[in-house]
C-alpha positions in Angstrom: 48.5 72.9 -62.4 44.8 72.7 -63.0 41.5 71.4 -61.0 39.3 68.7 -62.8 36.3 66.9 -61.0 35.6 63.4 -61.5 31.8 62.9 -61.4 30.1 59.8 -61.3 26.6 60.7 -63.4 23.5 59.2 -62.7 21.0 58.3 -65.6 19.3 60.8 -66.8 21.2 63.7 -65.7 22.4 66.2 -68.6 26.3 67.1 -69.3 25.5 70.7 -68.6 24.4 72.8 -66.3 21.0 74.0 -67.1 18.1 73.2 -68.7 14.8 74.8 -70.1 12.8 71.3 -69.9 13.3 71.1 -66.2 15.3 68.1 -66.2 18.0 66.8 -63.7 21.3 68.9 -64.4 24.9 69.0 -63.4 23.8 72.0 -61.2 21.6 69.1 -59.0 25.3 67.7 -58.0 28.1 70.4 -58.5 28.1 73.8 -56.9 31.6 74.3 -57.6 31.9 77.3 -60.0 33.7 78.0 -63.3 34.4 74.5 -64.3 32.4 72.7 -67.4 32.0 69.3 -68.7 35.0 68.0 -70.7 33.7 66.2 -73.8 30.2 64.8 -73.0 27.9 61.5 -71.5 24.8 60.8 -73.2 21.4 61.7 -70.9 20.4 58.0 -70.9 24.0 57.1 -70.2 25.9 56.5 -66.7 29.2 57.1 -65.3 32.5 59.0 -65.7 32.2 63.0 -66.6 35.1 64.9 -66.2 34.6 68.5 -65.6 37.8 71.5 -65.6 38.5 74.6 -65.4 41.3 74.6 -67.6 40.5 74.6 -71.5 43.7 73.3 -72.2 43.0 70.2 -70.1 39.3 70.0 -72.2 41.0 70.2 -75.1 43.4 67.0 -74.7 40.1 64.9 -72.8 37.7 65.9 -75.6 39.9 66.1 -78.9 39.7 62.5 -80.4 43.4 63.6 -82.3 44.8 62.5 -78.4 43.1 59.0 -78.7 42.1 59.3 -75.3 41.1 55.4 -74.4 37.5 55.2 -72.8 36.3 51.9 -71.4 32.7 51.4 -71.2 30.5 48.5 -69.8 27.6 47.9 -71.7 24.6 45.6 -70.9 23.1 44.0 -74.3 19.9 42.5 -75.2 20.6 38.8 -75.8 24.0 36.5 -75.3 26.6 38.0 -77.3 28.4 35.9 -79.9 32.1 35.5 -80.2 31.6 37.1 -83.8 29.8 39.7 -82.5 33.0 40.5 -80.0 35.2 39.7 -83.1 33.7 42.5 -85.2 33.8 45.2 -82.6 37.4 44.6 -82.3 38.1 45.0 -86.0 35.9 48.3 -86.1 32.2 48.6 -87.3 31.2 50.6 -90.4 28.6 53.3 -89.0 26.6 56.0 -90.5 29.8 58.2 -90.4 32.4 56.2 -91.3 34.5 53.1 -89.9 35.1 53.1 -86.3 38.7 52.4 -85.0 39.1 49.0 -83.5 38.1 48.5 -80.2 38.8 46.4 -77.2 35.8 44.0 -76.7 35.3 41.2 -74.2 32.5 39.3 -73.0 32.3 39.8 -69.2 30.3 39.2 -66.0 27.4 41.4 -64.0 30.2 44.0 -62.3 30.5 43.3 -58.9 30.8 47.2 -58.5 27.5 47.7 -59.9 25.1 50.0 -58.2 21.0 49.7 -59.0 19.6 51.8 -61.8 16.1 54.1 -61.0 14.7 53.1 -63.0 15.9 49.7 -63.9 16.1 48.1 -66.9 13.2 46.1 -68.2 13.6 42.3 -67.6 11.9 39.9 -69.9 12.8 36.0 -68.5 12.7 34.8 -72.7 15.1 37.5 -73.1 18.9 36.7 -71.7 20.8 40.0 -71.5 24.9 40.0 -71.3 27.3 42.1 -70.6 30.4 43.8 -72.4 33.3 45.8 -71.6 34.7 47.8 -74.5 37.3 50.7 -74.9 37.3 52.8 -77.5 39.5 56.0 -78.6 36.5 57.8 -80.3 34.3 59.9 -78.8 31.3 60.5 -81.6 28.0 60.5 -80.4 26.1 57.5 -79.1 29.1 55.5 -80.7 29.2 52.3 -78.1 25.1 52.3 -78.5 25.4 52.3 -82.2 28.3 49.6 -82.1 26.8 46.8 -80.3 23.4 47.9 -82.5 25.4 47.3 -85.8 26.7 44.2 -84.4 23.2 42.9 -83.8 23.2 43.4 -79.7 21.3 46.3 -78.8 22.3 48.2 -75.6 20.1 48.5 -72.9 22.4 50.0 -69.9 25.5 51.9 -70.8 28.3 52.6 -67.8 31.7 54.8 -68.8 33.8 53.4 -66.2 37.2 55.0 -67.2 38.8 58.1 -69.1 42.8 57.4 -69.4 43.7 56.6 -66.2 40.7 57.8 -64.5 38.4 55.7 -63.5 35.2 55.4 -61.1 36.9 53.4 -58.3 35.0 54.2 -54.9 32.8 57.2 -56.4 29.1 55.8 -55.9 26.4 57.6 -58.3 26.0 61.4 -57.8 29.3 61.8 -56.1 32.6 63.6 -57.5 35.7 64.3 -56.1 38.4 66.5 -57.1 41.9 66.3 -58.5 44.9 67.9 -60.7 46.5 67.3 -63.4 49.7 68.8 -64.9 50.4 68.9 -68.7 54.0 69.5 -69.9 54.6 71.5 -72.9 56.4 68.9 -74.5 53.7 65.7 -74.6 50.1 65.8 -74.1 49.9 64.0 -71.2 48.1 63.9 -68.1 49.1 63.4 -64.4 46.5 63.0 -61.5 47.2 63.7 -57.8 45.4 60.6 -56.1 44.0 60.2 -52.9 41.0 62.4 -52.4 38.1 60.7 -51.1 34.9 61.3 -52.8 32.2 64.1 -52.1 28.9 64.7 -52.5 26.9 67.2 -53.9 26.8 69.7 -51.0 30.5 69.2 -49.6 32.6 71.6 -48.9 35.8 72.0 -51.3 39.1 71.5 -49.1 41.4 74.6 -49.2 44.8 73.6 -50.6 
């Protein structure tokens, strides 16, 4: 059995813990100690982190080889096109290579969604839409460079799930904690549900 945290990262925060440029850190949220950030979220980029203490369990969430699906909502500057949509599913050709196809659809505003500081520049001639896409890649700035190469430039980037975690009732800044249990036989990955969510400065529960 091993712990992970499920962190809900503000924009502009950095995966890690410090910092010699005096920005806004893990270490602003979680005083929890011993446990690092498994695989990582851009600085510009909200959402889902998941942090362990168990290298095993960073290994499986971080290793693309366990096609770990990820399910982003991006917001994009102008009304994306069905062909736009069409060629993220196939898979883009990047800098480094093909991606693997993805699942793309056209959605509304979430209803979930919580204001960004600061927000994201509005121009009224400028329509902006929004995208949900899961991917089972994990190279760097790879959603941002996907809607790019498809013509539709990201301007707000939310990680919403990991596998079957997701960011259901953890508001910005928030984690809570959980377990997970891998068998020897499959890498796979349990959770033990129902722990509400904490903030920075609460106390861990004794188990």
């Amino acid at each position: 059995m091993s712990k992970i945290l499920l962190f809900n990262k503000p924009f502009r925060v950095l995966t890690q813990f410090t910092d010699q440029e005096d920005r806004s850190t893990l270490a602003d949220f979680i005083k929890v100690p011993g446990v690092y950030a498994a695989g990582r979220l851009d600085y510009d980029s909200e959402g889902l982190l998941i942090l362990t203490d168990d290298g095993r369990v960073q290994h499986q969430l971080a290793n693309p080889a366990f096609k770990m699906p990820k399910t982003y909502y991006a917001q994009v500057d102008g009304l994306i096109s069905d062909e736009a949509i069409e060629r993220l599913r196939r898979g883009v050709t990047l800098k480094d290579g093909p991606t693997r196809p993805a699942q793309a659809q056209r959605v509304s505003e979430p209803d979930w969604l919580w204001p960004r500081t600061p927000p994201v520049r509005y121009r009224k001639e400028q329509p902006t839409s929004w995208l949900q896409l899961t991917i089972t890649e994990g190279r760097n700035r790879q959603v941002r460079r996907m809607t790019a190469e498809v013509g539709f430039p990201t301007l707000r980037l939310i990680r919403w799930s990991i596998g079957s975690w997701s960011l259901e009732q953890l508001p910005p800044g928030q984690w809570r904690e959980e377990t997970v249990h891998l068998p020897k036989s499959k890498p796979a990955l349990r959770s033990k549900p129902g722990e509400r969510p904490r903030s920075a400065g609460a106390r861990r529960q004794r188990r």
